[in-house]
C-alpha positions as CSV (number, residue, x, y, z in Angstrom):
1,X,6.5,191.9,83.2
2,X,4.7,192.5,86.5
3,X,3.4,189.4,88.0
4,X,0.9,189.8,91.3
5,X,2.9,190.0,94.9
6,X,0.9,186.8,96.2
7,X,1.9,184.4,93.0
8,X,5.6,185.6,93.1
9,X,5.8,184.6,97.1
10,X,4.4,181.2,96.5
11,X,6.6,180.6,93.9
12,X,9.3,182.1,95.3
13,X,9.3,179.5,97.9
14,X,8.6,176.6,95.6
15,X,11.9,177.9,94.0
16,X,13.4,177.1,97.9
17,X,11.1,174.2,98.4
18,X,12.8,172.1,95.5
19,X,16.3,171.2,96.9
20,X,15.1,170.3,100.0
21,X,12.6,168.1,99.0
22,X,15.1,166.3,96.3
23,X,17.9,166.8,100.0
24,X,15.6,164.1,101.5
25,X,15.6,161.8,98.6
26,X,19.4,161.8,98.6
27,X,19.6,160.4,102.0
28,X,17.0,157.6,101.1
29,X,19.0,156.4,97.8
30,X,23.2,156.8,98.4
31,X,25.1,154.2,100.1
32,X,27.6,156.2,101.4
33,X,27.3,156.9,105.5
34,X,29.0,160.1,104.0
35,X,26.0,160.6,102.0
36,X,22.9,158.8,103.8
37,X,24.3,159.9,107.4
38,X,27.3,162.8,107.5
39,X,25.6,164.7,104.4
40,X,28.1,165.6,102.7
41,X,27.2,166.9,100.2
42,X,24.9,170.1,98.2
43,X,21.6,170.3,95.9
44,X,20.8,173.4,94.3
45,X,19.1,175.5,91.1
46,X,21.1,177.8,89.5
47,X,20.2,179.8,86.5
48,X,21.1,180.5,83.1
49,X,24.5,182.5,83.3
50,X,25.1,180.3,86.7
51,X,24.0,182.5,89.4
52,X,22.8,180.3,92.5
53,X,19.1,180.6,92.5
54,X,18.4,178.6,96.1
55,X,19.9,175.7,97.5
56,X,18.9,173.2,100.3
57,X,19.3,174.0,103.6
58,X,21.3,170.6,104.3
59,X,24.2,171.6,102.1
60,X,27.6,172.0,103.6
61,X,28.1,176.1,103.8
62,X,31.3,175.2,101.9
63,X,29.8,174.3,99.1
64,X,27.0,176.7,99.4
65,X,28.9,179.5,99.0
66,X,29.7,179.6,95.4
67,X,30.9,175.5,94.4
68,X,27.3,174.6,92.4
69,X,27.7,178.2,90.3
70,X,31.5,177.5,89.5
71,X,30.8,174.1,88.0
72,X,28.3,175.3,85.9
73,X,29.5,178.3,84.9
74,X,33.0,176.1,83.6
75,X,30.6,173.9,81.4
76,X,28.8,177.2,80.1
77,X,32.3,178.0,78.9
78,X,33.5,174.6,77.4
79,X,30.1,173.8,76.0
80,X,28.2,176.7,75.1
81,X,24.4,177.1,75.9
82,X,23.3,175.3,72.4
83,X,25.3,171.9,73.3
84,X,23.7,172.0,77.0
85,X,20.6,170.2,76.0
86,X,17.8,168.6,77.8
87,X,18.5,165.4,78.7
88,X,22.7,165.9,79.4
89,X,23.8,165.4,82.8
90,X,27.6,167.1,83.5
91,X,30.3,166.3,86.1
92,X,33.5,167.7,87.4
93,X,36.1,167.9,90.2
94,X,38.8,170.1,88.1
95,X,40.9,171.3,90.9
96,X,41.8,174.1,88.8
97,X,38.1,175.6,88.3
98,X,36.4,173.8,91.7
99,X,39.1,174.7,94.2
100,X,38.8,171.7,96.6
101,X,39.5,168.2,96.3
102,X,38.9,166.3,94.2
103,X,36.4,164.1,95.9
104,X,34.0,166.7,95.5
105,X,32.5,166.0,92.5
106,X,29.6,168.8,91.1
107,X,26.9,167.3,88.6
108,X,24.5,169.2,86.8
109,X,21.6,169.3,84.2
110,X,20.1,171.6,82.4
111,X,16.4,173.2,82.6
112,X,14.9,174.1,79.0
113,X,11.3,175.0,78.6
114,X,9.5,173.0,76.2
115,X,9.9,174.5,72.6
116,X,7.3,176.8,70.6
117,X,6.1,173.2,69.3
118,X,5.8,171.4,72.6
119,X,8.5,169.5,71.8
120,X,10.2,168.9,75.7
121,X,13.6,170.2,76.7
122,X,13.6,172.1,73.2
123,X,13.4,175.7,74.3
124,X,15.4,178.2,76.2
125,X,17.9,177.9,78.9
126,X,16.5,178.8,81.8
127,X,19.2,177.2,84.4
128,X,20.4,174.3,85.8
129,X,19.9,171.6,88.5
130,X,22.6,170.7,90.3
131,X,23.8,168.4,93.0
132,X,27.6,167.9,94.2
133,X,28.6,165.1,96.3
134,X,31.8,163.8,98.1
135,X,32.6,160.5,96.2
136,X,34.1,158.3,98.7
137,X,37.0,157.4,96.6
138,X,38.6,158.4,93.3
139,X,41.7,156.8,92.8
140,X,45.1,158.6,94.0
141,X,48.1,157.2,96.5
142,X,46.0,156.9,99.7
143,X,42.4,155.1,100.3
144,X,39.5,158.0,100.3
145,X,42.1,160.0,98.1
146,X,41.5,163.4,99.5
147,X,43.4,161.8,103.1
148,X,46.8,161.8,102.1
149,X,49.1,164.0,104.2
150,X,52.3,164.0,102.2
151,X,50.6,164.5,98.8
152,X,52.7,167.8,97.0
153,X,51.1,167.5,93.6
154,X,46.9,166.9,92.8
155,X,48.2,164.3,90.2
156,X,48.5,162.2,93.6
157,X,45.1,162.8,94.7
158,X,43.1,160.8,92.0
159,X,40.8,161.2,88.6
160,X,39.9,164.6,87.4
161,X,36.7,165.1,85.2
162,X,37.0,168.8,83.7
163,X,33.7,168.8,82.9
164,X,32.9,165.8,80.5
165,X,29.1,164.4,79.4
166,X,28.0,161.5,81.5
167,X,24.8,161.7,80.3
168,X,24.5,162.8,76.8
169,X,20.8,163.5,75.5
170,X,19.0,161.1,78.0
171,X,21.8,158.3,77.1
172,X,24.2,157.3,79.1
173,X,28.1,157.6,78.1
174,X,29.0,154.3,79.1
175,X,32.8,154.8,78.5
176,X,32.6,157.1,81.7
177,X,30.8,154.8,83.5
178,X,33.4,152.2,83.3
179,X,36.0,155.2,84.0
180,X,34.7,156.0,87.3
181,X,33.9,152.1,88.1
182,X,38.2,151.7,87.4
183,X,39.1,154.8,89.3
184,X,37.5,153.9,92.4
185,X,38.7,151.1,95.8
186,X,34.7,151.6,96.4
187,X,33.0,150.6,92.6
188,X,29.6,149.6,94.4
189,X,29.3,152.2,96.9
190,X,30.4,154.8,94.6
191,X,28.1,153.8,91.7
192,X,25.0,153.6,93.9
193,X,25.8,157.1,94.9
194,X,26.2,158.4,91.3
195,X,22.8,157.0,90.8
196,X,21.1,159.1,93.5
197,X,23.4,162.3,92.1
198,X,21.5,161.4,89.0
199,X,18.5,160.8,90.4
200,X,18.2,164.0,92.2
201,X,19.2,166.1,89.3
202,X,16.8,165.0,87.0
203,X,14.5,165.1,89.9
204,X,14.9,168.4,90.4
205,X,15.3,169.5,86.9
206,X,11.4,167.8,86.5
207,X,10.3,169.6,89.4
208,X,11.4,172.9,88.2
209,X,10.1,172.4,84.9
210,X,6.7,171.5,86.2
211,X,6.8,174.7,88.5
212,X,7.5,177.0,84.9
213,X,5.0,174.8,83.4
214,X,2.0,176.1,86.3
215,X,3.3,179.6,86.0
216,X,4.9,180.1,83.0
217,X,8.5,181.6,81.4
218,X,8.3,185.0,82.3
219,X,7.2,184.1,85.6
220,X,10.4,182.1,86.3
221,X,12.3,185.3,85.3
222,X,10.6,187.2,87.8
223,X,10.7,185.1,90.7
224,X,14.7,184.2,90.1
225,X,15.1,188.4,89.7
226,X,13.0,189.3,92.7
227,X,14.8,186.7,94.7
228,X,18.5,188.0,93.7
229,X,17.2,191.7,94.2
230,X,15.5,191.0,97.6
231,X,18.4,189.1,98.6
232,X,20.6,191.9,97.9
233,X,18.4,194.8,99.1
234,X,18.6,193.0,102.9
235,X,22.5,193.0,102.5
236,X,23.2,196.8,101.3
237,X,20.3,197.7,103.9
238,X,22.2,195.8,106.7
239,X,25.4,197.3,105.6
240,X,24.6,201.0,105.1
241,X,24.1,200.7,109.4
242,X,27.4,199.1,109.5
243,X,30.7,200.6,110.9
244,X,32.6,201.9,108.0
245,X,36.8,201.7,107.8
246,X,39.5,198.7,107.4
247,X,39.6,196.1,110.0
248,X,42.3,193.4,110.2
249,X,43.7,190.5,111.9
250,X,45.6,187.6,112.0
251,X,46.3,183.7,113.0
252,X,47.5,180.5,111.8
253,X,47.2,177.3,111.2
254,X,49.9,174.4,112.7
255,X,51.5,173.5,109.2
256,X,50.8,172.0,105.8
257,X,50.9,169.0,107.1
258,X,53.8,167.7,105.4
259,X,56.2,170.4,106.5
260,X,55.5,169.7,110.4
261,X,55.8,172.8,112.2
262,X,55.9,175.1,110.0
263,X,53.2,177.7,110.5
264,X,51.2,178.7,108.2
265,X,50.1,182.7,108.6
266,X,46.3,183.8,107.8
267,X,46.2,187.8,108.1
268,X,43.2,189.3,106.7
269,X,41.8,192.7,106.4
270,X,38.8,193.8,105.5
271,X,37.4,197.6,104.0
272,X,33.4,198.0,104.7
273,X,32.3,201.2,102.7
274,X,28.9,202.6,102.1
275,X,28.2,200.1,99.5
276,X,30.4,197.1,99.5
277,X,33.0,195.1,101.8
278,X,36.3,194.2,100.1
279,X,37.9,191.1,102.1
280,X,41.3,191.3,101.5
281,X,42.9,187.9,101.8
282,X,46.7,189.2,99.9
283,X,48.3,188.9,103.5
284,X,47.5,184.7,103.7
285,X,50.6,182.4,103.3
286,X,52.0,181.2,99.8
287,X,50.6,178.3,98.0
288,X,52.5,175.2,100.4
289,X,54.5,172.0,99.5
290,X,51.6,169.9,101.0
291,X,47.7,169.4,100.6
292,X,46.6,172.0,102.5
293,X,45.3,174.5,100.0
294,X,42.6,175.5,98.0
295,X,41.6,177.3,94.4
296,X,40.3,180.7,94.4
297,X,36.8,179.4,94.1
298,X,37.0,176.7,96.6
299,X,39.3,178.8,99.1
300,X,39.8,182.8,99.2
301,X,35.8,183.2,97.6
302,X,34.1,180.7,99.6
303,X,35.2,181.6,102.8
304,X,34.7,185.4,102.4
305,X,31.3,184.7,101.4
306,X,30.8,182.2,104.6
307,X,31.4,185.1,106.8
308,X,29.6,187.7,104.7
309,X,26.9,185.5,105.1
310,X,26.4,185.2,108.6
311,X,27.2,188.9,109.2
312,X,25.1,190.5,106.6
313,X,22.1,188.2,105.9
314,X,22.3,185.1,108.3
315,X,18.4,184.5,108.7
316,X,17.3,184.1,105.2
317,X,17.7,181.3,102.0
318,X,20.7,181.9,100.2
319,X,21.1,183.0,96.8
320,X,23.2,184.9,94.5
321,X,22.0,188.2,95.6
322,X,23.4,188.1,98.8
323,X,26.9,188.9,97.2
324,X,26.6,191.1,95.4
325,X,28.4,193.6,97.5
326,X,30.8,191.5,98.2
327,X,34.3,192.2,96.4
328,X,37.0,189.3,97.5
329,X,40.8,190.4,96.8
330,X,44.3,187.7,96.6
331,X,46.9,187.3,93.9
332,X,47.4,183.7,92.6
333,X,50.0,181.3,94.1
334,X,48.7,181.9,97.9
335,X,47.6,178.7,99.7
336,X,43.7,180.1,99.3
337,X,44.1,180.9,95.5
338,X,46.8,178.0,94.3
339,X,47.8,176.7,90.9
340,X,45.4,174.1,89.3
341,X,48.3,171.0,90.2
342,X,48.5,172.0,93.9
343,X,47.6,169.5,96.1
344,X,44.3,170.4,97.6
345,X,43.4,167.2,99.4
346,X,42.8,169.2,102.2
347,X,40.9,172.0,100.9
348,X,38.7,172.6,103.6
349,X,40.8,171.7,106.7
350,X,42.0,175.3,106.5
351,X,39.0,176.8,106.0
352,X,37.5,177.4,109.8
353,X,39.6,179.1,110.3
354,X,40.4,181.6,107.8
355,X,36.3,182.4,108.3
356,X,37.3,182.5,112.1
357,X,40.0,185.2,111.5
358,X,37.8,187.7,108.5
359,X,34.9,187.5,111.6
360,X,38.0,188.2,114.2
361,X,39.0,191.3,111.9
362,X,35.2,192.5,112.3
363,X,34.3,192.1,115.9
364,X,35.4,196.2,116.8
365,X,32.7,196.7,114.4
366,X,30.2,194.4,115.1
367,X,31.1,193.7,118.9
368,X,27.1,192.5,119.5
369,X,27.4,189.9,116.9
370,X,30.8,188.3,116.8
371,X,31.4,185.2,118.6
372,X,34.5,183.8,120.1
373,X,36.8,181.3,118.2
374,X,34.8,178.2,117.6
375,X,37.1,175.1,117.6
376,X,38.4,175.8,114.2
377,X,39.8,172.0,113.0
378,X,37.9,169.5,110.5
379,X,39.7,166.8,113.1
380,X,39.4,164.6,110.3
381,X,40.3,160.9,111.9
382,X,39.9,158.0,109.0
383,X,39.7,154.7,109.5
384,X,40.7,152.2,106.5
385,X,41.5,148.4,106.0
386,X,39.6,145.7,105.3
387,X,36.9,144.1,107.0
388,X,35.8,140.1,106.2
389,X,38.2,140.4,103.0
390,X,36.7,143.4,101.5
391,X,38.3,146.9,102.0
392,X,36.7,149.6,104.3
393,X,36.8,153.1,104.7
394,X,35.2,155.7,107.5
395,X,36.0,159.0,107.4
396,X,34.4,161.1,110.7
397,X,35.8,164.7,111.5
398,X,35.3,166.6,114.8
399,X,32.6,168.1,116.6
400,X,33.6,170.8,119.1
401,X,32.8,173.8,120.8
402,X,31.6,177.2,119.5
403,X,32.8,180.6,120.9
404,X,30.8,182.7,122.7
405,X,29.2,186.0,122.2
406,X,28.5,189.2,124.5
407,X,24.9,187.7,125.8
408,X,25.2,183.7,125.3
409,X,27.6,180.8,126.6
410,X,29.0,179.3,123.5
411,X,26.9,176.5,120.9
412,X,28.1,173.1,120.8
413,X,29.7,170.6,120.5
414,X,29.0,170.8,116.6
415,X,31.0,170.8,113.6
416,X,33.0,173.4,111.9
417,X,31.6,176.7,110.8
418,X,31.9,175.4,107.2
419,X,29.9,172.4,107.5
420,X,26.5,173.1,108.6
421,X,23.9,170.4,109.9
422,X,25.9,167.1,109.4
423,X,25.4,164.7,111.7
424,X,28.1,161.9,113.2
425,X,27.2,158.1,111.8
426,X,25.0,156.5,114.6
427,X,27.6,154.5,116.9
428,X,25.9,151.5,116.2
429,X,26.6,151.8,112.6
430,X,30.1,152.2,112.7
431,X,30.5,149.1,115.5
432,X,28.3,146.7,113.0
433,X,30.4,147.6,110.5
434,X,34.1,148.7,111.5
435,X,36.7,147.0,113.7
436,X,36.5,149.6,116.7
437,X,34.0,149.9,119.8
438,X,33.4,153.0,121.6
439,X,34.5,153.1,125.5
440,X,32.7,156.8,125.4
441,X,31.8,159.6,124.0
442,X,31.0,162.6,126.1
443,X,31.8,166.1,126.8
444,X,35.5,167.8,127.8
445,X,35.4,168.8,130.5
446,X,36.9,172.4,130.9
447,X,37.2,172.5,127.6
448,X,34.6,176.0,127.3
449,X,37.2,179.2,127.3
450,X,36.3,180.7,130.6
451,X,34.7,184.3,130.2
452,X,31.3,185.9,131.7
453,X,30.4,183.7,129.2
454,X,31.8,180.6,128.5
455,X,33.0,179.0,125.2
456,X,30.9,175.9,124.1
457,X,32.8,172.2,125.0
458,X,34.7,169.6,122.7
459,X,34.1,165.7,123.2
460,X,36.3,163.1,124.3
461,X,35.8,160.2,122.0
462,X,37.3,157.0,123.4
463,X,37.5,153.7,120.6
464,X,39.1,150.2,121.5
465,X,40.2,148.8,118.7
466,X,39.6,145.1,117.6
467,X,41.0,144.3,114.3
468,X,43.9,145.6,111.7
469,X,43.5,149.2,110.2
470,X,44.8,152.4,109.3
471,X,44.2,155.5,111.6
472,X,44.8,158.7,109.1
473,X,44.8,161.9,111.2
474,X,44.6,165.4,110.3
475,X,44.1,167.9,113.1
476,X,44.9,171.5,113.3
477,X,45.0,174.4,115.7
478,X,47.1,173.0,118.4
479,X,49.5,175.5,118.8
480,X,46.5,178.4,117.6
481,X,43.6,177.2,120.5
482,X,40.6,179.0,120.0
483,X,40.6,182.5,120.9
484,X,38.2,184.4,123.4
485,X,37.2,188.1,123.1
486,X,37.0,191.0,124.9
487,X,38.8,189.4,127.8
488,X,37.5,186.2,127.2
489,X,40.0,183.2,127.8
490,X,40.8,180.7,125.0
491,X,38.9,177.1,124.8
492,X,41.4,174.4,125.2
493,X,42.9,173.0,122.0
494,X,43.0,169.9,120.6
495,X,44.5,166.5,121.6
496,X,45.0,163.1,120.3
497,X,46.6,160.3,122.3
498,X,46.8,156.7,121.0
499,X,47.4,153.7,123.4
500,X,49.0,150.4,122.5
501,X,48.2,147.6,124.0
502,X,51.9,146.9,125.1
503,X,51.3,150.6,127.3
504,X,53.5,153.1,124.6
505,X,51.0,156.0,124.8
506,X,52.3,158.7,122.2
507,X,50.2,162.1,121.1
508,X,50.1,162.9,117.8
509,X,48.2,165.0,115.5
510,X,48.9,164.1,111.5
511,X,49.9,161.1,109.4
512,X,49.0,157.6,109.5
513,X,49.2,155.1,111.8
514,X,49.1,151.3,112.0
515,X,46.2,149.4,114.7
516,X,46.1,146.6,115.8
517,X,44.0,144.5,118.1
518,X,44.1,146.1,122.0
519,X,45.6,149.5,120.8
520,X,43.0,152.6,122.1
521,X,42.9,155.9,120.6
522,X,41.5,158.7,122.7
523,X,40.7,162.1,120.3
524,X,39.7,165.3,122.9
525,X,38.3,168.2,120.7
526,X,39.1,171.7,121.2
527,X,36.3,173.8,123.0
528,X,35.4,177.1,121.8
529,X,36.7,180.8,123.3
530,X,35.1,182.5,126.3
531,X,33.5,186.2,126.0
532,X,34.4,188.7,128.6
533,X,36.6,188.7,131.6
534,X,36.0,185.1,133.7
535,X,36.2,186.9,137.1
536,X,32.7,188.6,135.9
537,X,30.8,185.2,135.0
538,X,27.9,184.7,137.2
539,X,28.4,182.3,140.2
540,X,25.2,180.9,139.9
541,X,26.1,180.0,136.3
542,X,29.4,178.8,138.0
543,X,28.1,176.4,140.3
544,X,25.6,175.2,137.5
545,X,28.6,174.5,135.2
546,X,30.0,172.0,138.3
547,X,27.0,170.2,139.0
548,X,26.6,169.3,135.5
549,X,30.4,168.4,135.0
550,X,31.0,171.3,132.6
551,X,33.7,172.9,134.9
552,X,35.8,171.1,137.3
553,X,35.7,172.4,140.8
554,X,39.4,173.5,140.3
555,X,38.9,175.4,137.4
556,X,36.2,177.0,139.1
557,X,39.1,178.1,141.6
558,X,41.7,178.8,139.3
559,X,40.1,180.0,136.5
560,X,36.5,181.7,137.6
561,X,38.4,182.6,141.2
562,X,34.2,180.9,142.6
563,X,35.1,178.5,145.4
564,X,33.0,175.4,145.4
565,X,32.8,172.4,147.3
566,X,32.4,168.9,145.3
567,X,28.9,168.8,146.4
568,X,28.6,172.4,144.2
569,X,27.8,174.5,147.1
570,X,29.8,177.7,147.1
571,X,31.5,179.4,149.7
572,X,30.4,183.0,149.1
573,X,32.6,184.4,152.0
574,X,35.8,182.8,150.4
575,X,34.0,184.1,146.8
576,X,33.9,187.4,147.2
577,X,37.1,187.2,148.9
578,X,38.7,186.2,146.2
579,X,37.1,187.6,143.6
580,X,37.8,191.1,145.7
581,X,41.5,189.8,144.7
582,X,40.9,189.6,141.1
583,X,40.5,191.4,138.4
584,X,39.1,191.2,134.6
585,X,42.9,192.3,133.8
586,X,44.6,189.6,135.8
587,X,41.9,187.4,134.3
588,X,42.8,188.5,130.4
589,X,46.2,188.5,131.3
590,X,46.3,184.9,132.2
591,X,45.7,183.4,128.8
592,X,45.5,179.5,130.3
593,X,44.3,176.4,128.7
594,X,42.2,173.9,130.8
């Protein structure tokens, strides 16, 4: 059919309007800070065959690259489209379909039109609604389950749901209720956030409906089909002015974190041709001993599609369409494509940077649009114990500095290029509620990679502690700081020092580690890479970055060769002196951390 160009734009954006309106609700209803304040989580349509219609613009870019289509496309499979009635809700977190850890739990319920005899939810499949949240805790050998370090087997790591019935025909499957209530250190906070999951999808599933109901079947067809083709008509017209030919390159992450030291290779290259990409991820390490890796879904895919996004089709909503070029290749058994019982606690931890690296490969061919290494690490810190006899758990990861580009000092501090919008719990939260204060939280300074433009800045976050926990750390990219371009220094890595109150001061990067009363923990995040020589960077911008405390006066010296005084005024004799001395080679050359 042919519906009018001014009926298929409004509902187009209806179609885009939904998640984000049920988004909001999910903040309102959870009680999880992971949920109400960190967002972690993803609300989305897909259709039919599971093809992601739109998604909310809150959703972790982790999930919204393909994690709401993979869980429904696995219960299309198990239960067919005739047992997928209205009224069902689904879950699962099957490592071996998913990809990530098993905290991440997808739920989903279908959208049927009414039937030929009005009768509701009787009619044809026309997709799903779908919302996937962390769930603070499901079972396994550590508290939060996804936070072990030494885990080698996702049997450690808690429950699995391969995609069983929690709702069955508008009535509830009470035998998985009390399942997920036993399988949990968290049974009220975890329930209450099942009930906004639920909430949301039928929510949204009602919304939808009353959308198809204004405009009818064929209309949703239409809309879902112009959105796809749209979608895929920016990409392929984007790409056909791209550089054609291989590009490749390579890093690494520190370890597995159970094998300390060990590194962990990420070499990527990848083909653009007149009408696709092929990222070639075959050159990525072997599936490892510890938690750090990922499915094929929830690893090699997802962060292909990440970076395909933001090259290809960064400004728009996302949708299936915008993959459709995209062809991702990688045997089984590397760390981004394991087996179903790897442990994949830390599915995501890896994943900055293997995004980093594919845009890396690309920035010969795209020189105007790649940035600089951002800071690359989740810089997951957790906090657990128990508070006033009952248990606690805070899990916070790292904000940090982006990298910059040809024409702009780098973003930041903000989280990894996986996550998206999610903000820190307010300070004031976590001190009502958690046995640590705050001496500070501000920016690193010298932590930007120096260039003629500078990298963005990491924080120093400084806590005191004042009762018994557990400090789990997982940080990465110590030893692999984020990299500048085109003569552009790297930002300076990553660094965690904790204090005891008897004066041992240790660094340390992984594991867990007993508090007590007096003990101080000071985390300083990694900034992001600089962009062009730092001899070239404008002196002006210099003596800006001093006054402000972005740039120390000595790094000024050392590292921009600008001499200024610690009142900010520069000497310009003794500048261009020195500068006259230097060159953008010497500069590249240097390769120094701040």
């Amino acid at each position: 059919m042919s519906i009018d160009p001014y009926t298929l734009e409004v509902l187009r954006h209806e179609l885009n309007a939904v998640p984000n309106q049920v988004d909001k609700n999910l903040t309102r209803t959870a009680f999880s800070p992971l949920i109400t304040e960190y967002k972690d989580y993803a609300v989305g349509i897909v259709d039919a065959t599971g093809a992601l219609v739109s998604q909310s613009r809150g959703s972790l870019l982790i999930f919204a690259a393909n994690a709401l289509g993979t869980a429904v496309k696995d219960g299309l499979a198990i239960y067919g489209v005739e047992r997928l009635r209205h009224g069902d809700i689904m879950i699962t977190n099957h490592a071996g379909t998913m990809g990530q850890h098993l905290n991440n739990v997808a739920m989903y319920t279908p959208i049927r039109a009414d039937g030929a005899d009005g009768e509701r939810g009787a009619g044809e499949l026309l997709g799903f609604f779908c919302v996937l949240m962390h769930w603070i805790d499901v079972g396994g050998i550590v508290v939060g389950s996804c936070t072990s370090t030494n885990a080698t087997e996702v049997f450690q790591e808690g429950i699995q749901f391969r995609t069983v019935k929690l709702v069955s025909g508008g009535l509830r499957v009470e035998e998985m209720f009390r399942m997920i209530e036993h399988n949990t250190r968290f049974p009220k906070e975890l329930l209450g956030d099942v009930a906004a999951q639920m909430a949301g999808c039928l929510m949204g599933r009602d919304q939808v409906l009353a959308l198809v109901g204004k405009s009818g079947v064929p209309a949703w067809h239409e809309a879902v089909r112009s959105l796809f083709d749209n979608a895929e008509g920016r990409v392929r017209a984007a790409l056909a002015q791209a550089p054609k030919g291989r590009f490749a390159a390579e890093a690494f992450i520190d370890d597995d974190g159970l094998v300390l030291g060990k590194r962990v290779p990420i070499a990527v290259a990848v083909t653009i041709e007149d009408n696709r990409v092929v990222v070639d991820l075959s050159g990525v390490a072997d599936q490892l001993t510890g938690p750090m890796n990922a499915g094929r879904n929830g690893g090699a895919v997802a962060a292909a599609r990440i970076a395909f996004k933001y090259l290809f089709s960064p400004d728009e909503p996302l949708n299936e369409g915008d993959f459709r070029a995209l062809e991702v290749e990688i045997p089984d058994g590397k760390f981004l494509s394991a087996s179903a019982s790897a442990a994949v606690g830390a599915s995501g931890n890896m994943m900055p940077t293997t995004v980093d690296t594919i845009l890396r490969a690309l920035a010969p061919a795209f020189p105007e649009r790649i940035a600089a290494a951002h800071h690359g690490s989740y810089g997951a810190h957790i906090f657990f114990g128990q508070v006033r006899g009952e248990r606690f758990f805070h899990l916070d990861t790292c904000v940090g500095g982006w990298g910059a580009t040809v024409s702009s000092d780098g973003y930041g501090p903000s989280r990894s290029n996986v996550h998206g919008d999610t903000s820190d719990v307010p300070i004031e939260m976590q001190e009502a509620t958690l046995p640590f204060r705050f001496e500070g939280y501000a920016l690193r300074e010298d932590s930007g990679g120096p260039g003629r433009m500078r990298g963005g800045l990491g924080v120093v976050k400084r806590y005191r502690i004042t009762g018994p926990c557990t400090l789990s750390l997982r940080f990465d990219r110590t030893e692999c700081p984020p990299w500048g371009l085109a003569g552009g220094d790297a930002g300076a890595a990553p660094e965690v020092d904790v204090l005891r109150a008897n004066g041992e001061v240790y660094r340390t990067f992984n594991g867990e580690h007993a508090l007590q009363p007096g003990d101080r923990l000071a985390i300083r995040t990694a900034g992001g890479g600089g962009h062009g020589p730092a001899v070239e960077r404008d002196t002006a911008l210099v003596q800006a970055d001093v006054l402000s405390g972005v740039v120390s006066v000595s790094a000024a010296l050392e590292r921009y060769a600008v001499v200024v005084d610690t009142d900010g005024r520069i000497d310009a004799e003794a500048t261009r002196s020195l500068r006259a001395r230097s060159t953008p080679e010497a500069s590249y050359a240097a390769e120094r951390v701040a």
